[in-house]
C-alpha positions as CSV (number, residue, x, y, z in Angstrom):
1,X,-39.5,65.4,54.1
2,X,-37.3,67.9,52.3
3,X,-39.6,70.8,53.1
4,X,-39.1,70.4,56.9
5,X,-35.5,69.7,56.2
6,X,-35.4,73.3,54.4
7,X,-37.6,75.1,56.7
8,X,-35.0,74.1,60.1
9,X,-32.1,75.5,57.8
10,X,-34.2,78.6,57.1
11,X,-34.7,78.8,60.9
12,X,-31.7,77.8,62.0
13,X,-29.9,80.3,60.0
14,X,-32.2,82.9,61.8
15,X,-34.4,84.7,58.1
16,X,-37.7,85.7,58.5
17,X,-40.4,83.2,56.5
18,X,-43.1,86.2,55.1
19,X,-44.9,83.0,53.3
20,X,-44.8,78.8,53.5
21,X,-46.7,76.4,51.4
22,X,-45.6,73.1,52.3
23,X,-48.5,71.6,49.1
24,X,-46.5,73.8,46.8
25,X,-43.1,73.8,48.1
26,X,-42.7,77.3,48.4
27,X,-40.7,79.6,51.2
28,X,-40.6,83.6,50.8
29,X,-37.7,84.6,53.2
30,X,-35.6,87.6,53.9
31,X,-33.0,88.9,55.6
32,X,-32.2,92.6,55.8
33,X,-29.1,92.5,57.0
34,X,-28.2,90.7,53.5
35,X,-30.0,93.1,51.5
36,X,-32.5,89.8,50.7
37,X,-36.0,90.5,50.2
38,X,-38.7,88.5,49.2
39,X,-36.4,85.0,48.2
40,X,-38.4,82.2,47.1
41,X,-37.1,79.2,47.6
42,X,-38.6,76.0,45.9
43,X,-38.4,72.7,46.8
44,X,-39.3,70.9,43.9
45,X,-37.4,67.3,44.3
46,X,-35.1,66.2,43.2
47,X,-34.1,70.3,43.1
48,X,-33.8,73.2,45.4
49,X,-34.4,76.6,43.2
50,X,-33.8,80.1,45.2
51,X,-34.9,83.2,43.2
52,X,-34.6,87.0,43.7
53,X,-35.8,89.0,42.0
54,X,-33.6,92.5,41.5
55,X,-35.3,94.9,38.9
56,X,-37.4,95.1,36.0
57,X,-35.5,96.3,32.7
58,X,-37.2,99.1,31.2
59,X,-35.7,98.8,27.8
60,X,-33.6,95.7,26.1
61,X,-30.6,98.0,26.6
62,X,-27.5,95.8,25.0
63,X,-25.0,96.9,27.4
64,X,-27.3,96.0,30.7
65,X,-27.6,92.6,29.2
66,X,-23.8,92.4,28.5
67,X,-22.6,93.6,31.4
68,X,-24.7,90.6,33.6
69,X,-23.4,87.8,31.1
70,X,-20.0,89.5,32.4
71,X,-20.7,89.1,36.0
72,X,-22.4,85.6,35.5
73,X,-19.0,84.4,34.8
74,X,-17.5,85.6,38.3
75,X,-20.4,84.6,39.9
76,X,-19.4,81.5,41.4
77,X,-22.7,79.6,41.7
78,X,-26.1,81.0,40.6
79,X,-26.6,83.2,37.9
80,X,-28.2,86.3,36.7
81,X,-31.7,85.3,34.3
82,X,-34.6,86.9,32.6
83,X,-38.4,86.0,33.1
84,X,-40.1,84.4,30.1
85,X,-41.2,87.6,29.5
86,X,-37.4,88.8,29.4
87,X,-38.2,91.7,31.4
88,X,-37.5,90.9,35.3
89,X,-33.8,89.8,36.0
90,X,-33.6,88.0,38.6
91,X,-30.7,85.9,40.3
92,X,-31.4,82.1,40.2
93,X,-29.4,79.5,42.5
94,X,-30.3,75.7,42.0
95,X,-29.3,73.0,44.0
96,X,-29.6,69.2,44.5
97,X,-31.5,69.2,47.3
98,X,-31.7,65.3,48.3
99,X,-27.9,65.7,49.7
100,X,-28.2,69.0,50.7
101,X,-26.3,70.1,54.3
102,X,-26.8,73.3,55.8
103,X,-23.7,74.6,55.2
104,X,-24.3,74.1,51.4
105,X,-27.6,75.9,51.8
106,X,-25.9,78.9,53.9
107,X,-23.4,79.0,51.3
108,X,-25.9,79.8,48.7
109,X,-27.8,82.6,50.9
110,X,-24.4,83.9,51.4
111,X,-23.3,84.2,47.6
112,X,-26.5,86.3,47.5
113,X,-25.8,88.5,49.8
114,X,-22.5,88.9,48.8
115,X,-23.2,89.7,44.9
116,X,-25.7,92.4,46.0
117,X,-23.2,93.8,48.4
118,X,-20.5,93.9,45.6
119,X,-22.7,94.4,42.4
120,X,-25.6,96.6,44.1
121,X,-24.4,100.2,42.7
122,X,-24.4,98.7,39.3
123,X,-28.1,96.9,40.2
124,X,-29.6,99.9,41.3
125,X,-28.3,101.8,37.8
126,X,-29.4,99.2,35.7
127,X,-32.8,99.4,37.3
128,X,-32.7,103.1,36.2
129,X,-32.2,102.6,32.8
């Protein structure tokens, strides 16, 4: 039920699906016009999880990490996170998904696309380091 319900928002809203597995609850979308590549979105009841990821850090550089708790508080939904391996950062959105509209779900692709459009200079540095 909520898989179909996310997949006509994903099409609605016009993103290429790269992958779908309804059994796992699992959509790989992008849209590069948003700078979004490979999203997963996971509908895992009674929660909605989108993740990108945006680099891999190549050392635990102090000031990287800083600087993203900084931005996490201007970020106003979703937030910046590690792997369990604390090596890939990633941005992670989560959202109830048994309510969920799609203007909710739009809103949440477009803080995305707006954080990488603000914060991609600094991204692309970071992934440098």
């Amino acid at each position: 039920m909520y898989f179909q319900k996310i997949e006509s928002f994903i099409s609605k809203l016009g993103y290429s699906v790269s992958y779908q597995n309804e059994k796992e609850g699992i959509f790989l979308i992008e849209s590069e016009q948003d700078g979004i590549k490979n999203l997963i979105i996971g509908v895992a009841p009674p929660i909605l999880i989108m993740e990108q990821y945006l680099f891999t850090l190549r050392s635990d550089d102090a000031g990287i990490l800083k600087s993203l708790l900084q931005k996490n508080r201007d970020i106003i939904h979703g937030a910046f996170v590690l792997d369990e391996e604390g090596k890939k950062v990633i941005f992670r959105y989560t959202l109830q998904v048994e309510n969920l509209d799609m203007n909710e779900f739009e809103g949440a692709l477009n803080s995305l696309g707006l954080l990488l459009g603000e914060y991609y200079e600094q991204i692309i540095e970071f992934s440098k380091k």
